[in-house]
C-alpha positions as CSV (number, residue, x, y, z in Angstrom):
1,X,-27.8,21.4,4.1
2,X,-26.7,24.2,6.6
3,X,-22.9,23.2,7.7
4,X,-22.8,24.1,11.1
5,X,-19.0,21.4,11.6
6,X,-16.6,20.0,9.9
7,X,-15.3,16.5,11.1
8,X,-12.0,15.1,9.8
9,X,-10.8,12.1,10.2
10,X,-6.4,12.2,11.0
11,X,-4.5,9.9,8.9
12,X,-4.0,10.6,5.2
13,X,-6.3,13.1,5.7
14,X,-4.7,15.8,7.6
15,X,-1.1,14.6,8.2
16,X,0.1,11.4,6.5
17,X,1.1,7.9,8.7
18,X,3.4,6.9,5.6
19,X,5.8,9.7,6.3
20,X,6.2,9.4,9.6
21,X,9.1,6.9,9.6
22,X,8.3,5.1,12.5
23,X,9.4,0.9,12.0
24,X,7.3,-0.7,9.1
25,X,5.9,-3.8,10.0
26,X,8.8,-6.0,8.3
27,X,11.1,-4.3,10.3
28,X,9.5,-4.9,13.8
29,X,9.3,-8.6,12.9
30,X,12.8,-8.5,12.0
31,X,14.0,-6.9,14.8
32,X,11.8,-9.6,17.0
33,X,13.3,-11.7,15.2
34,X,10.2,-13.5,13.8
35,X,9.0,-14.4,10.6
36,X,7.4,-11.7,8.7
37,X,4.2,-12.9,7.0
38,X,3.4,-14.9,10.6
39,X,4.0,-11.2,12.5
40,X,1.7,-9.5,10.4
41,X,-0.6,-11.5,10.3
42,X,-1.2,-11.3,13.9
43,X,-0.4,-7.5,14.0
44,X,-3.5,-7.2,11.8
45,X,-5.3,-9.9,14.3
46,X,-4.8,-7.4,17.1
47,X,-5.6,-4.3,15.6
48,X,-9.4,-4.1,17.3
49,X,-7.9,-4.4,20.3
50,X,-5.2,-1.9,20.3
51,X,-7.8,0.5,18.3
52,X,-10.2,0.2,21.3
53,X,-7.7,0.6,24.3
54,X,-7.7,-3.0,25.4
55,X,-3.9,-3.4,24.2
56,X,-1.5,-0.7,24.0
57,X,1.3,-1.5,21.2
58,X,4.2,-2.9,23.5
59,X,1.3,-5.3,25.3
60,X,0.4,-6.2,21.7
61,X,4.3,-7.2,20.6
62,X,4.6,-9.2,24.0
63,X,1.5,-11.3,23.1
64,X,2.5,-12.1,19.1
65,X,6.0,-12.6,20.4
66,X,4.6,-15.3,22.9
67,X,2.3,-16.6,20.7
68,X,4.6,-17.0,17.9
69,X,7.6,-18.6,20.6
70,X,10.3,-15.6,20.1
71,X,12.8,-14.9,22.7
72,X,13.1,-11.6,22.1
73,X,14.2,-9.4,25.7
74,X,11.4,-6.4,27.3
75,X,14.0,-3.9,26.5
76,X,13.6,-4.5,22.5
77,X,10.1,-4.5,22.5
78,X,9.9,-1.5,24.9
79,X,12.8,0.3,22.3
80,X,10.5,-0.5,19.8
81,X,7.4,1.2,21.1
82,X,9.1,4.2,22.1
83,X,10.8,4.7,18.7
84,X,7.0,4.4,17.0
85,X,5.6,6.9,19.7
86,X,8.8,9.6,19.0
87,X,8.5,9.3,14.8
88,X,4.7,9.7,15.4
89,X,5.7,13.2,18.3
90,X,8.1,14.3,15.5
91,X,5.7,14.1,12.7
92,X,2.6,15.6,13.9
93,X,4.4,18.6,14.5
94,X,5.4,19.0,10.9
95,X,2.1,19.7,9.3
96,X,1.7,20.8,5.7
97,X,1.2,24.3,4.9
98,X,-2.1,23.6,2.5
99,X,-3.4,21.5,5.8
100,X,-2.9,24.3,8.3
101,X,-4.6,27.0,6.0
102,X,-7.5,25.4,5.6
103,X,-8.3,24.8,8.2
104,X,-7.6,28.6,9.3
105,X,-9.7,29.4,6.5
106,X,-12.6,27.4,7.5
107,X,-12.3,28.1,11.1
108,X,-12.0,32.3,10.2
109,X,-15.3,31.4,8.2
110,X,-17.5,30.3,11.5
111,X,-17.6,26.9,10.9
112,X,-16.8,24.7,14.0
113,X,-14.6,21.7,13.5
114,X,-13.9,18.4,15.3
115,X,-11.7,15.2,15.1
116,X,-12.6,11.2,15.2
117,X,-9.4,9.2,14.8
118,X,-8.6,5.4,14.9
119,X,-5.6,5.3,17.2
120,X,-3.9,2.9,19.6
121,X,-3.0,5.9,21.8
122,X,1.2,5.6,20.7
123,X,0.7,8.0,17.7
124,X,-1.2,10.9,19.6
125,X,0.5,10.4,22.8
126,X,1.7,14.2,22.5
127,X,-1.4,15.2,20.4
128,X,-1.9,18.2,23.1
129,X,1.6,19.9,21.6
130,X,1.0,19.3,18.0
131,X,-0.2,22.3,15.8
132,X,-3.3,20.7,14.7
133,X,-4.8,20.4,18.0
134,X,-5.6,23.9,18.0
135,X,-7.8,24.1,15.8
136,X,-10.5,21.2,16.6
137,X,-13.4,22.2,19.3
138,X,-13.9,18.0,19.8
139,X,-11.6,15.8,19.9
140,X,-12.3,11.8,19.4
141,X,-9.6,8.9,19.8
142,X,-11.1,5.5,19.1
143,X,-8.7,3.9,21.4
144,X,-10.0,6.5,24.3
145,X,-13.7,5.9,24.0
146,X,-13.7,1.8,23.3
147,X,-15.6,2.8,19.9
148,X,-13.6,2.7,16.1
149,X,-15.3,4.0,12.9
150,X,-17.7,2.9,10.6
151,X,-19.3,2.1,14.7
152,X,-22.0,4.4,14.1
153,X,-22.0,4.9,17.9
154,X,-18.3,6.8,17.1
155,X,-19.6,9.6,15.2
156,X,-23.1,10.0,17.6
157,X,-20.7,10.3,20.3
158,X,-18.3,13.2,18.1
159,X,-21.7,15.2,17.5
160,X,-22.9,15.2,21.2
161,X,-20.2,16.6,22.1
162,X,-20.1,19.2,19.7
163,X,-24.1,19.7,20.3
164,X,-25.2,18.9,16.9
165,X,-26.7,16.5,14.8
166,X,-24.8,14.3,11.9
167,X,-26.7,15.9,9.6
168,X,-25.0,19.4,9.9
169,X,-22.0,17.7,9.4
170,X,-19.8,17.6,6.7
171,X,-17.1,14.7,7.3
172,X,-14.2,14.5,5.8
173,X,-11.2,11.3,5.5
174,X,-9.6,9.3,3.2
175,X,-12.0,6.4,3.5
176,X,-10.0,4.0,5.1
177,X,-12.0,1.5,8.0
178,X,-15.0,2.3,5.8
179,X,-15.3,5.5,7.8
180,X,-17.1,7.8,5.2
181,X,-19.9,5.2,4.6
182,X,-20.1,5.2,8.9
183,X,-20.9,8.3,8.7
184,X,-23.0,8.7,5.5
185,X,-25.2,6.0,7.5
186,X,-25.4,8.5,10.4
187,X,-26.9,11.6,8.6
188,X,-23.1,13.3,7.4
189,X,-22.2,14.2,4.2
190,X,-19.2,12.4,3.5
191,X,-16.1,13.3,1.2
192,X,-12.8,11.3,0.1
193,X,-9.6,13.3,1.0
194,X,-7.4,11.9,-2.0
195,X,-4.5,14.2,-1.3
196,X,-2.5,11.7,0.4
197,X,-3.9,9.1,-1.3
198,X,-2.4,10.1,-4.8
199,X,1.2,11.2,-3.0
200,X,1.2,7.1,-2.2
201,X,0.0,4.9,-4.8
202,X,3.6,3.3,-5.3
203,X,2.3,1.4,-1.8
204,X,-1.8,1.6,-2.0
205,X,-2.3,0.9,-5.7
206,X,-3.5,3.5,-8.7
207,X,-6.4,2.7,-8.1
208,X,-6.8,3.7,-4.1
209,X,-8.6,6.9,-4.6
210,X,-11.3,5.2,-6.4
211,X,-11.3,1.8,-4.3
212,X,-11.7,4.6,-0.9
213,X,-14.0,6.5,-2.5
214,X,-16.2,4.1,-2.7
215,X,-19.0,6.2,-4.9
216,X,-18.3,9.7,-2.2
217,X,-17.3,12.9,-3.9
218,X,-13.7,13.1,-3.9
219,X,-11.2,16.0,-3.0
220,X,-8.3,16.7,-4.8
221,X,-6.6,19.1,-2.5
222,X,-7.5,20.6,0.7
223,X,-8.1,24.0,-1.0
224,X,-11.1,22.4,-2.3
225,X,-13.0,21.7,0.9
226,X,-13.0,25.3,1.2
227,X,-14.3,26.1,-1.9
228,X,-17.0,23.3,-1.1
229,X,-17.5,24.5,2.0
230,X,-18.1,28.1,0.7
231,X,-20.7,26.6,-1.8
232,X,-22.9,25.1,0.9
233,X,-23.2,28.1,3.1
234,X,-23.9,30.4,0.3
235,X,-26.3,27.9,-1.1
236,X,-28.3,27.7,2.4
């Protein structure tokens, strides 16, 4: 396989949502003053939507508050979304050291990278100042585009751009949304970032690494996509 790109996916792979600090779940529904299990439950139920652009987060709280018969005032929900969109600003501007180097060191190397991400839009709203943007020659945000991984369509759509097939591709993500079987299906060789993974299996379980995995070759720390990368390119 000649690796001509490198496509990463953004959350837990390159910077991780857990640490981000913006409200939890439980909190939002306490603060809308709903019950919890019922909120989530349709949080979840919206999440195509929002991932797709056809509700941004604060349209989303308006329709569960409706649905579920809150009273809770614009202003709160509108305080909410802006206090998820600043943790999310803050926090992609404090990227890991290990992150930034490699991918300085596979950039230095020749190798072209790019970017497909399931977003609503609130976490990259300020994606243009953050450090990592920098680095990536495509940039894809699901809630952009209409399209969310494993949609094959997603990754087609990330290699036109960059002008070459999925099968020069290396992608690389912590296999959430069943993204590294999307784009195994496509033509990409796939690999599990477990860095984050393992930093949070109080929350995800011991056994996330394996359960995301799902049978891909797994990564223990970003030095060793490198070291893969390296491999590949010497062996072609």
């Amino acid at each position: 396989m000649a690796v001509k790109v490198v496509i990463f996916d953004l959350f837990e792979t390159l910077v991780s949502e857990f640490d981000a600090g913006h409200p939890s779940t439980t909190k939002v529904a306490q603060t809308l003053q709903l019950p919890v299990e019922d909120f989530q439950r349709e949080y979840v139920n919206h999440r195509p939507a929002r991932m797709t652009g056809q509700l941004d987060y604060a349209v989303s709280l308006h329709y569960i508050v409706r649905k579920l018969g809150g009273k809770s005032s614009e202003s709160t929900i509108q305080t909410l979304a802006e206090h998820r969109q600043s943790a999310f600003t803050a926090h992609l501007r404090c990227i890991e050291p290990e992150i930034l180097n490699m991918l300085n060191e596979i950039t230095s190397s020749g190798i072209r990278i790019g970017l497909i991400s399931n977003t609503d839009g609130s976490e990259v709203l300020d994606w243009a100042n953050a450090p990592l943007a920098r680095f990536f020659e495509v940039t894809i945000f699901s809630h952009a585009i209409g399209m969310v991984k494993p949609d094959p369509h997603i990754y087609q759509h990330a290699c036109k751009n960059l002008g070459v097939a999925p099968s020069d591709c290396i992608f690389i993500g912590d296999g959430n949304s069943d993204e590294l079987r999307g784009a195994a299906q496509v033509g990409m060789l796939p690999f599990c970032a477990a860095w984050f993974l393992r930093q949070h299996t109080d929350l995800l379980g011991a056994d996330i690494v394996m359960r995301r995995a799902a049978g891909y070759p797994v990564l223990s720390h970003p030095s060793e996509l490198t070291d893969r990368v390296r491999d590949i390119c010497t062996a072609c």
